[in-house]
Backbone as JSON, one array per atom type, in Angstrom:
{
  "sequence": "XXXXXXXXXXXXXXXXXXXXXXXXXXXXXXXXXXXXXXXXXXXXXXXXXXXXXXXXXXXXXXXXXXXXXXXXXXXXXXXXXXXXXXXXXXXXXXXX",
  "N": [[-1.73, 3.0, 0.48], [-3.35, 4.52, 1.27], [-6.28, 3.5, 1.93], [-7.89, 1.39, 0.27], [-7.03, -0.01, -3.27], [-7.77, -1.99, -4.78], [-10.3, -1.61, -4.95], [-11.28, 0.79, -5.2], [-10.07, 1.27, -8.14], [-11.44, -0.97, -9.25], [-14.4, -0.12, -8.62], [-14.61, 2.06, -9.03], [-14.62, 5.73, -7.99], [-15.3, 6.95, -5.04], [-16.03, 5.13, -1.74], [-16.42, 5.06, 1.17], [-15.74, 2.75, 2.75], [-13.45, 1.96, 1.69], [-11.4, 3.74, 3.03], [-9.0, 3.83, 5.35], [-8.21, 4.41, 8.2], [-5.21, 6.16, 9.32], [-2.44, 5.54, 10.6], [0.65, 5.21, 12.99], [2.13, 3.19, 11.63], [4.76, 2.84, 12.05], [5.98, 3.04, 14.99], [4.91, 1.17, 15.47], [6.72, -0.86, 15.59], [8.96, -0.95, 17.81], [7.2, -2.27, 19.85], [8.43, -4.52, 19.74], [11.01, -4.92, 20.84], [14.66, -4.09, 20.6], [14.97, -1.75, 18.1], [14.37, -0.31, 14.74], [13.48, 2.23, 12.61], [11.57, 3.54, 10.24], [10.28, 5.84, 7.81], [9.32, 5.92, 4.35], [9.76, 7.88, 0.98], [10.53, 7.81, -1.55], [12.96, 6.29, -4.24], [15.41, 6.98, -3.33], [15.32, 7.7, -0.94], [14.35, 5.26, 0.27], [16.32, 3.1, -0.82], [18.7, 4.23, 1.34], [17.58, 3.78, 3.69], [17.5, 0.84, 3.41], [19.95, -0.06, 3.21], [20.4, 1.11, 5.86], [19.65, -0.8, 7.08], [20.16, -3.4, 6.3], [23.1, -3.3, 7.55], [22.57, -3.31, 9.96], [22.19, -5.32, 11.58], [20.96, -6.77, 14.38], [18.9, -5.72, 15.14], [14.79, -5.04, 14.98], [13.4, -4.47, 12.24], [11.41, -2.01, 10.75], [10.34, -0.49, 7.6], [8.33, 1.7, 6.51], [6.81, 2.36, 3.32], [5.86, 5.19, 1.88], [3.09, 5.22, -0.47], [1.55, 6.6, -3.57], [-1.58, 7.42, -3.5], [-2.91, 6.53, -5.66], [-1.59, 4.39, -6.51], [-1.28, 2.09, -8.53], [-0.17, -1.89, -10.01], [0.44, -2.67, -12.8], [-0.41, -5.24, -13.9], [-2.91, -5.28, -11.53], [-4.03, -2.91, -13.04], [-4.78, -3.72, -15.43], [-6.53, -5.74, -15.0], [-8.27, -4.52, -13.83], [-9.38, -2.99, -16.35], [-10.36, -4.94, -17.94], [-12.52, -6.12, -16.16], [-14.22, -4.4, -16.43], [-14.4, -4.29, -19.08], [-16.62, -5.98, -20.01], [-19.6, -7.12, -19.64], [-20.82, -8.92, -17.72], [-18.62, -9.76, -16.46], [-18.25, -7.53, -14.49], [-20.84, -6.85, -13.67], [-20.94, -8.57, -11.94], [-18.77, -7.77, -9.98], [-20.21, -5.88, -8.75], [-20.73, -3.46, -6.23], [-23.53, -2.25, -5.73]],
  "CA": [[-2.38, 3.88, -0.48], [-4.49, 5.67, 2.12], [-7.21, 3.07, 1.4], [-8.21, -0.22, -0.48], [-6.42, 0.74, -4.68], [-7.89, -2.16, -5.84], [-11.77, -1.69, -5.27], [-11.29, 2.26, -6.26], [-10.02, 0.91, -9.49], [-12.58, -2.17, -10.14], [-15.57, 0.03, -8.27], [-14.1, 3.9, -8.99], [-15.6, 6.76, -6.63], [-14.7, 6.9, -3.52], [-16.27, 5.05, -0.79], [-16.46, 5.14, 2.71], [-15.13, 1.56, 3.55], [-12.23, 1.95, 1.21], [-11.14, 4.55, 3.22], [-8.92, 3.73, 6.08], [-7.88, 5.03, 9.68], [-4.28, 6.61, 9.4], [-1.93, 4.69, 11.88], [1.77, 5.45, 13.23], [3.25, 1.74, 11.3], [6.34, 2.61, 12.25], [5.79, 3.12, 16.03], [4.52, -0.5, 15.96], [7.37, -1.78, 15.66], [8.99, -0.95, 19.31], [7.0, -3.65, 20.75], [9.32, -5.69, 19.09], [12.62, -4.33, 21.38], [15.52, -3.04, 20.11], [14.6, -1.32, 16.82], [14.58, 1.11, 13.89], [11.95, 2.14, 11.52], [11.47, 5.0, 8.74], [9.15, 6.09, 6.28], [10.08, 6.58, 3.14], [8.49, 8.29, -0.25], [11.24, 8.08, -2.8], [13.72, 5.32, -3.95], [16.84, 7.33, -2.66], [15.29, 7.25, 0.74], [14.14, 3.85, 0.11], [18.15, 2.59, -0.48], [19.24, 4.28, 2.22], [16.8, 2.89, 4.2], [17.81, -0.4, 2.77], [21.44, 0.1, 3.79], [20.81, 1.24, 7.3], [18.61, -2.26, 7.73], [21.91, -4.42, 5.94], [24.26, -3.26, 8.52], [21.87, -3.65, 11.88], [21.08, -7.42, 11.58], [20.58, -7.37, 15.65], [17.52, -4.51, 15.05], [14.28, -5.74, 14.26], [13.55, -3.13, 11.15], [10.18, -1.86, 10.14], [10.17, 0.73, 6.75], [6.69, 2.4, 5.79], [6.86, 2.99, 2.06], [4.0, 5.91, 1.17], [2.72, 5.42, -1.67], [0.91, 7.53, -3.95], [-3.07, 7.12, -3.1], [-3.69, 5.76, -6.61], [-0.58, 3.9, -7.2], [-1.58, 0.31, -9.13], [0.71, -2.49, -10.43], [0.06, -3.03, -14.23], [-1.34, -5.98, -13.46], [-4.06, -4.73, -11.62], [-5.0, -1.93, -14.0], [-5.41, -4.66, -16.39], [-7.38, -6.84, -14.49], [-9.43, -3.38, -14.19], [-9.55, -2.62, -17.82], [-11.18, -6.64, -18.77], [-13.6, -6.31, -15.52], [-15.08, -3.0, -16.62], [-15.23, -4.14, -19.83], [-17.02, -7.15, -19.82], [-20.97, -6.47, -18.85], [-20.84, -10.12, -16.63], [-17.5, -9.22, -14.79], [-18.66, -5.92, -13.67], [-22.05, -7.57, -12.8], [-20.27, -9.77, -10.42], [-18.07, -6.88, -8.82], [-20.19, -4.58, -8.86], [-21.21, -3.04, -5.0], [-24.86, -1.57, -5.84]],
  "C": [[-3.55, 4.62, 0.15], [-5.78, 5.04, 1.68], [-7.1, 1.55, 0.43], [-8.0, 0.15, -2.38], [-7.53, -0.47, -5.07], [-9.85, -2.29, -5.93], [-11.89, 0.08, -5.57], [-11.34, 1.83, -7.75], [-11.23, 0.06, -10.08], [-14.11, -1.03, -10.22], [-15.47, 1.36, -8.98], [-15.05, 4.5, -8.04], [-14.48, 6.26, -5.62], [-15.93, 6.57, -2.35], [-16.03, 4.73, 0.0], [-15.54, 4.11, 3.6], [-14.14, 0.96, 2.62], [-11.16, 2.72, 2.52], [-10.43, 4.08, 5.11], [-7.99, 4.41, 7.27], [-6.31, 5.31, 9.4], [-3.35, 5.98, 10.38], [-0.66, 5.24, 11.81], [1.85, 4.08, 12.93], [4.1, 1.91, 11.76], [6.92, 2.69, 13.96], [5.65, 1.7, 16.35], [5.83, -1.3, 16.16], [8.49, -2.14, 17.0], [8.49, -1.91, 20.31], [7.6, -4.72, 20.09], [10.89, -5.53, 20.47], [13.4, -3.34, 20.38], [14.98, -2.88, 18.38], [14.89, -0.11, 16.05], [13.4, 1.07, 12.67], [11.9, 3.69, 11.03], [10.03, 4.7, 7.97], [9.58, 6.55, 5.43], [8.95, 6.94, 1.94], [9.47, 8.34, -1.05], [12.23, 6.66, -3.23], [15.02, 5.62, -3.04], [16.35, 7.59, -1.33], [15.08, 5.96, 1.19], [15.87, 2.8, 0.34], [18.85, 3.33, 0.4], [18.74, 3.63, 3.36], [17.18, 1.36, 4.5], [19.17, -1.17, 3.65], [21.56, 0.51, 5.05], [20.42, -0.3, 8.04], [19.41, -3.46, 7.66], [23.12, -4.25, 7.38], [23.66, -3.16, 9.94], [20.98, -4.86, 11.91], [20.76, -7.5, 13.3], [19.28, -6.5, 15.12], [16.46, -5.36, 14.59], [13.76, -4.21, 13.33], [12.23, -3.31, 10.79], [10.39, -0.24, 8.9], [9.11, 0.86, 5.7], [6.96, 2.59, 4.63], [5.77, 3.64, 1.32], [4.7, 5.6, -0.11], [1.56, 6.1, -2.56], [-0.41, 6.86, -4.12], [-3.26, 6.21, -4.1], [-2.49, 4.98, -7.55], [-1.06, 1.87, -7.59], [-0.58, -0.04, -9.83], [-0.12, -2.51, -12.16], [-0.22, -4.13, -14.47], [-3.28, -5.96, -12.78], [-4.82, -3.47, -12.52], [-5.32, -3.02, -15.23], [-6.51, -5.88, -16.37], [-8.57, -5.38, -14.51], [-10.36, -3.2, -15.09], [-10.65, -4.15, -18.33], [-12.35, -6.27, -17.76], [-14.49, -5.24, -16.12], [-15.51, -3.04, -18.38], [-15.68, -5.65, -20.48], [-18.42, -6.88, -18.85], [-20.93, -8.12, -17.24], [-20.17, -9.94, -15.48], [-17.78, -8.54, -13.76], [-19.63, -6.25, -12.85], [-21.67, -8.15, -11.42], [-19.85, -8.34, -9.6], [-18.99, -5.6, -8.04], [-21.09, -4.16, -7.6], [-22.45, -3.12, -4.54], [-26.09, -2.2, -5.64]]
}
C-alpha cells in the first residue's frame, strides 16, 4: 500500500515514516534460482498469475499484488472507527 494503511487510518495525515522506499519485490526473487515473478493489480491478472504458479511446481514463484494506497480489511476500519472514538484509545495511539 505504498506505506504503513494501518497507522494512516488509526493516526490519518500523512507522515513521513509511514511512507516507504519503492523496491523491485519481484526482482528479489532471482536469488532464489530458477524462477518467475509478476505483478499484478486486478483479480484476472491475479488468476492467471495463479495458474502460471500451479503448473511450474519446480519454479520458486514470487507475485507482487499492488494494492490500492488506502486499501483496508473491514476489520481494520473497524478497529479504526472504536479507536478514534473512544477519547482513552486514541490517547494511547496517538503519535503527538
Amino acid at each position: 500500500n505504498q506505506g504503513y494503511i494501518t497507522e494512516r487510518m488509526i493516526h490519518g495525515g500523512e507522515y513521513e515514516y509511514n511512507e516507504l522506499q519503492a523496491w523491485n519485490y519481484k526482482n528479489f526473487v532471482k536469488t532464489f534460482g530458477k524462477s518467475w515473478s509478476t505483478t499484478v493489480t486486478n483479480m484476472y491478472e491475479l488468476a492467471a498469475a495463479w495458474m502460471t504458479a500451479k503448473t511450474n511446481p519446480n519454479l520458486t514463484i514470487f507475485i507482487e499484488i499492488k494494492l490500492n494506497r488506502n486499501d483496508a480489511s473491514k476489520g481494520l476500519r473497524y478497529l479504526t472507527k472504536k479507536v478514534k472514538s473512544s477519547p482513552q484509545l486514541e490517547a494511547e495511539a496517538d503519535i503527538t
